[in-house]
Residue, then its C-alpha position, 0 to 999 in steps of 0.5 A: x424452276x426446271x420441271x423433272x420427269x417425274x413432275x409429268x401428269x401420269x397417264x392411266x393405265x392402258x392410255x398411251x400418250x401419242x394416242x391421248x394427243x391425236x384424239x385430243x386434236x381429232x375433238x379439236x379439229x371437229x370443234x374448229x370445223x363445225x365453228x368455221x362452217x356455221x359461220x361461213x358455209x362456203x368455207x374451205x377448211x383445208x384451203x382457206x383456214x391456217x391452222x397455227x400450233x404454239x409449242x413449246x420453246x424446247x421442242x426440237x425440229x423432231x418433236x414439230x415434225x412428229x406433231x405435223x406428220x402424225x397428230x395434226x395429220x391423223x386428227x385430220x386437221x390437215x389432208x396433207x403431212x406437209x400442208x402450208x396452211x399448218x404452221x407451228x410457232x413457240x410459245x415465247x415467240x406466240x407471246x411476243x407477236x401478241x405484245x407486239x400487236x396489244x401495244x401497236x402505237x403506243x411505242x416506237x418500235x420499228x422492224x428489227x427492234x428489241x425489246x424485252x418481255x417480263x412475265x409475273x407469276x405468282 
């Protein structure tokens, strides 16, 4: 089932969408962080942490760098727009690694396999 513009959550009056998105990742970010520092003191958050985004599947190369350069960036959960320690992933292909690693050995699936995911919902 295809979603229509119409079926987006609305947003108050006065809220502007990028703004919702930042402060959502800004709560975010400083939740992540307080974690990771009370579990390892020493830890160098934007050393040693990779951060990895699921996105949508259509989200265009635009889209991600916009998520890059001005959400994760102005939430600070990078110091730099183009940290390597940031990546993005789909959703599907998030899905699949996630199969993939919950079944390791129960199948004999080698490099360059297929295979195929079937998703109920009711």
């Amino acid at each position: 089932m295809t979603k229509k513009l119409s079926d987006k959550p609305f947003l108050s009056e006065g809220l502007e969408y990028k703004k919702v998105i930042t402060d959502y990742l800004g709560k975010l970010a400083e939740m992540v962080k307080i974690s990771c520092v009370s579990k390892w003191q020493n830890l160098g958050f934007y050393r040693q942490v990779l951060t990895i985004f699921t996105v949508p599947a259509e989200f265009d190369d635009d889209a991600i760098s916009t998520m890059r350069e001005y959400h994760a960036f102005t939430a600070e959960l990078t110091k730099d727009k183009f940290s390597r320690n940031l990546k993005f992933a789909t959703e599907p292909e998030a899905v699949a690694i996630y199969c993939l690693n919950s079944m390791k050995g129960q199948y004999n699936l080698s490099t360059g396999a297929s295979f195929m995911i079937v998703a109920v919902t009711r």
